[in-house]
C-alpha positions as a Markdown table, in Angstrom:
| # | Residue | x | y | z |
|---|---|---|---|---|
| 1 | Unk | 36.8 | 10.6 | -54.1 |
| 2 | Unk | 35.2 | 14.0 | -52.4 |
| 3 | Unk | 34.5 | 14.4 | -49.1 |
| 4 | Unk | 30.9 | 15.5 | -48.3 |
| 5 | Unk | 31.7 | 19.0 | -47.4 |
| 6 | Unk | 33.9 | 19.1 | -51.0 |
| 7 | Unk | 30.4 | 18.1 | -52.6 |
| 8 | Unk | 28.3 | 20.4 | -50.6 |
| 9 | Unk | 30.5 | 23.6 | -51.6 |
| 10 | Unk | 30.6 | 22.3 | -55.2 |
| 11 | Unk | 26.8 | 22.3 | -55.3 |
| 12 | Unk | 26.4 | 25.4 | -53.1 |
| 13 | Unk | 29.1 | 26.9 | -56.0 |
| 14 | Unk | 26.4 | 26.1 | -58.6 |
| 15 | Unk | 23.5 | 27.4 | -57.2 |
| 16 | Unk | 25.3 | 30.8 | -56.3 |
| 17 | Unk | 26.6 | 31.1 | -60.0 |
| 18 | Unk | 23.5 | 29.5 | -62.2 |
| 19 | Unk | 21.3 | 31.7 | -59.5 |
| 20 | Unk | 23.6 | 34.8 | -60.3 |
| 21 | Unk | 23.4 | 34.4 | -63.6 |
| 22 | Unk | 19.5 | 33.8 | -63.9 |
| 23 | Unk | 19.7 | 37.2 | -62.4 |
| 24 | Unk | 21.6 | 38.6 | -64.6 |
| 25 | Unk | 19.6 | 37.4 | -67.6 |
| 26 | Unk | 16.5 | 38.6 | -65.5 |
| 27 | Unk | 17.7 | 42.1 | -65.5 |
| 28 | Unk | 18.7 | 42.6 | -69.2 |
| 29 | Unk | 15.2 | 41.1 | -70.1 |
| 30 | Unk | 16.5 | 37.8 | -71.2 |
| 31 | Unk | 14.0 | 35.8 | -69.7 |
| 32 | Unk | 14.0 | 32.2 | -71.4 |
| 33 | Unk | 17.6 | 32.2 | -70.1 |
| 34 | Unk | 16.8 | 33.3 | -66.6 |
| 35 | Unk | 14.3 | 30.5 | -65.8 |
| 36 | Unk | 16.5 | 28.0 | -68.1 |
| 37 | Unk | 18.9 | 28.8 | -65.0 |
| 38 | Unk | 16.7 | 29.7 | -61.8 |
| 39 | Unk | 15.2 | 26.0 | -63.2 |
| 40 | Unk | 18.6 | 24.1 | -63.0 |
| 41 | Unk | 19.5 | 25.7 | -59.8 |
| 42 | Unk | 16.3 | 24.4 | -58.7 |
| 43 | Unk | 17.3 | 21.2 | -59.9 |
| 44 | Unk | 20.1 | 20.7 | -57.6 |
| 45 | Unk | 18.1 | 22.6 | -55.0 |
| 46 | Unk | 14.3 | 22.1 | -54.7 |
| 47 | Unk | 13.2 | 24.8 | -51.5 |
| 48 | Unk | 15.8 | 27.3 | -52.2 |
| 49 | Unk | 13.4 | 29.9 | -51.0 |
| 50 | Unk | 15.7 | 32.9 | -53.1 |
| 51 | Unk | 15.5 | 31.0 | -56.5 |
| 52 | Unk | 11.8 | 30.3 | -56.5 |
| 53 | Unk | 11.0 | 34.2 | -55.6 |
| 54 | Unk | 13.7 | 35.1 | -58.0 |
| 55 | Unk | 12.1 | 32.9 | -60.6 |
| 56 | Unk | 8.9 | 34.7 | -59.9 |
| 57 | Unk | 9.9 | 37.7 | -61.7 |
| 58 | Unk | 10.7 | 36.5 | -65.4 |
| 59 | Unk | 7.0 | 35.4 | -65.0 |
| 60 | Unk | 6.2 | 38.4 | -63.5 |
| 61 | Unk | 7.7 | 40.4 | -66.7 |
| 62 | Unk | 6.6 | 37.3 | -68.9 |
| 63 | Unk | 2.6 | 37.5 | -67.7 |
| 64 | Unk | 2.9 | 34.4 | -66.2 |
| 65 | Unk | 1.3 | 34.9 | -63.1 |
| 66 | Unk | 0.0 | 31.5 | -62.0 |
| 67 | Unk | 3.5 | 30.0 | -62.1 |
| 68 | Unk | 4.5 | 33.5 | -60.2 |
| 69 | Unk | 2.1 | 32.6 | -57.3 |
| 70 | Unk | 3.0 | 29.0 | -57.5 |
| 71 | Unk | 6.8 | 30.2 | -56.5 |
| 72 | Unk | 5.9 | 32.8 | -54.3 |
| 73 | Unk | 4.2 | 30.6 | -52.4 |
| 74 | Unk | 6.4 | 28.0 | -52.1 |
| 75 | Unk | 8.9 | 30.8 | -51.3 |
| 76 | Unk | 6.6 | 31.5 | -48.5 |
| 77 | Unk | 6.3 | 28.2 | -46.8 |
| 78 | Unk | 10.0 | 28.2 | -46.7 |
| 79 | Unk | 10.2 | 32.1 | -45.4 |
| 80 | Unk | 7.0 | 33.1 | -44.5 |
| 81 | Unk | 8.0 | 36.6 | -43.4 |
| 82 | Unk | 10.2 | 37.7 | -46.3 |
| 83 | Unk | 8.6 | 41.0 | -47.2 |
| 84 | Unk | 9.6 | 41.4 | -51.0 |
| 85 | Unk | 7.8 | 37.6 | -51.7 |
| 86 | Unk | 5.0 | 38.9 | -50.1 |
| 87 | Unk | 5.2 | 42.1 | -52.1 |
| 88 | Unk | 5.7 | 40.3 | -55.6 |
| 89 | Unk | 2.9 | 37.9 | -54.5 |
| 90 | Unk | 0.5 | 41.4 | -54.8 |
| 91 | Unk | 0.3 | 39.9 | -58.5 |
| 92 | Unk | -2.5 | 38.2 | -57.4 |
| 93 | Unk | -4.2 | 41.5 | -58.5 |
| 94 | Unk | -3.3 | 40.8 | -62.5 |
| 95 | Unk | -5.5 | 37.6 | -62.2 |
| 96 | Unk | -8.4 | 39.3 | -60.8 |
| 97 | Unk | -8.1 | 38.4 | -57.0 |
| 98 | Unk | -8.0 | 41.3 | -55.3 |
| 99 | Unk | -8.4 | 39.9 | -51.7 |
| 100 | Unk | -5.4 | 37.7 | -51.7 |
| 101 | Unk | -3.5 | 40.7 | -53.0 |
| 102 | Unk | -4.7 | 43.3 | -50.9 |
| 103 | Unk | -4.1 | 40.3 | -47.6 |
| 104 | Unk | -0.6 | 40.4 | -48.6 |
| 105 | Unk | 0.6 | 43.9 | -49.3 |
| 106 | Unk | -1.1 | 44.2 | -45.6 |
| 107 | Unk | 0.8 | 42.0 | -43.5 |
């Protein structure tokens, strides 16, 4: 039987690689794959602040901009200070709100 700090490392293992390799996927435009595994390390995982803003950009890329303010904001709650989240969140402008966006590339 493993000892709880043998689980832990074998999850924190799995988040690292399946969020490494979401990245990965993310960068050579692959992006099915990307949230296939940003959404499995989120599985294990649920406020993992870095996978929910790096799942934010394969919706960025993919025009899905609702689900990439969904993240960002649960990102937020999580890290409400993290300056690229914030950034990214400045999508709100594709969707037509302006304010939001303009309230965030502010701060």
């Amino acid at each position: 039987m493993l000892s709880r700090n043998e689980i832990e490392s074998r999850v924190a293992l799995a988040l690292s690689s399946r969020g490494c390799r979401g990245k990965i996927y993310r960068k050579i435009r692959r992006y099915q794959e990307a949230l296939k595994d940003l959404n499995k390390s989120l599985d294990i995982e649920l406020d993992y602040a870095s996978t929910l803003k790096f799942r934010a950009e394969p919706y960025f890329s993919m025009g899905w901009y609702d689900e990439l303010i969904d993240d960002l904001n649960s990102s937020l709650e999580l890290g409400p200070d993290d300056a690229e989240a914030l950034c990214l969140r400045g999508a709100y402008r594709k969707i037509g709100r302006y304010g939001y966006s303009l309230e965030d590339l502010n701060r």
